[in-house]
N, C-alpha and C positions, 0 to 999 in steps of 0.2 A: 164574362162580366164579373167583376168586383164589388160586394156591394158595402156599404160599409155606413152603419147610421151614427148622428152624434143627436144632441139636445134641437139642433136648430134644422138638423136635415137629415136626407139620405141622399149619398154621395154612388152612382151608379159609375163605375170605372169602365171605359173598353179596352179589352185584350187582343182581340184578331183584329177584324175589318170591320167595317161600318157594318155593311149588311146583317152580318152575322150578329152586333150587338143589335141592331134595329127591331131584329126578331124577337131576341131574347128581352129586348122594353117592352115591346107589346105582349108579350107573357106574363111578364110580371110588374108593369105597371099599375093595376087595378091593388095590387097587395099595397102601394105607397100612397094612394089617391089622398090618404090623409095628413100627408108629411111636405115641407118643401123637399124637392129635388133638383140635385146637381145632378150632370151627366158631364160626364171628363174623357173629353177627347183627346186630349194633350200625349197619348203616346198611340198612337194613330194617325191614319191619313184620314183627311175629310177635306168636302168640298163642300164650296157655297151652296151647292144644292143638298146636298147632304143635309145639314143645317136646316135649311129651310124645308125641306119635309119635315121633319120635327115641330112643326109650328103645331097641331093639332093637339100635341101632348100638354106643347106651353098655353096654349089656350082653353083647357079644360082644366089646368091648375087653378088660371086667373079666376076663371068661374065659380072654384073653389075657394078662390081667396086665398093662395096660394101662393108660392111664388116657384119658380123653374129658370136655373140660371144652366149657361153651356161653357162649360171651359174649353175654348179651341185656342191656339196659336194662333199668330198671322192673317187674323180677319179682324176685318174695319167691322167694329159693333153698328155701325150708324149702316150699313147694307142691310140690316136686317129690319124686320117688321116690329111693331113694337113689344111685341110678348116674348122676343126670344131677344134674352139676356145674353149677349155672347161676350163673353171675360175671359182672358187670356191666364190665370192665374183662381186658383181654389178661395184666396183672403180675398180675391175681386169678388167673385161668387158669394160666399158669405157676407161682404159688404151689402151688396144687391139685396140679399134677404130682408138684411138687416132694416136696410131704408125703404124695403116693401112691407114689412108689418108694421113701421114708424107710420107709414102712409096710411095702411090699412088702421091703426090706432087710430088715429087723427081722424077716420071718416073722409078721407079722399077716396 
């Protein structure tokens, strides 16, 4: 795993297999609880299920007030529940943040 922070996130990269980065989020997820997070699957395989285990992670951001976007390829965002942001692309991802703290500003 790659991890890499800027002003508005931290961007967690996977390098092997799902599995193996899944582990290594639940290790060091508590160290980010304070930051939005991107998770980049874009040079890996992942499946719809894949994805959707992750939902616990995106839901304890929300909680947080938070936001958790997913960069994968080739997945229909509307398959998903509504806490897991799935965007095809890192500027989709940052958009998402962007119009979740707009929201969060606003008091929605």
């Amino acid at each position: 795993m790659n991890i890499t922070s800027s002003e508005k996130h931290t961007l967690l990269t996977a390098k092997t297999s799902f599995d193996a980065f899944k582990q290594e989020l639940s290790n060091v997820f508590g160290d980010f609880k304070d930051q939005n997070i991107v998770l980049d699957f874009s040079n890996i395989k992942v499946t719809e299920e894949d994805i959707q285990s992750l939902e616990k992670y995106a839901e304890t951001q929300a909680e947080n007030n938070l936001s958790f976007a997913i960069i994968a390829v080739n997945f229909d965002a509307d398959a998903f529940e509504e806490e897991l942001n799935v965007v095809p692309t890192l500027t989709e991802a940052e958009d998402i943040i962007d119009m979740d703290e707009m929201t969060r500003d606003l008091g929605f």
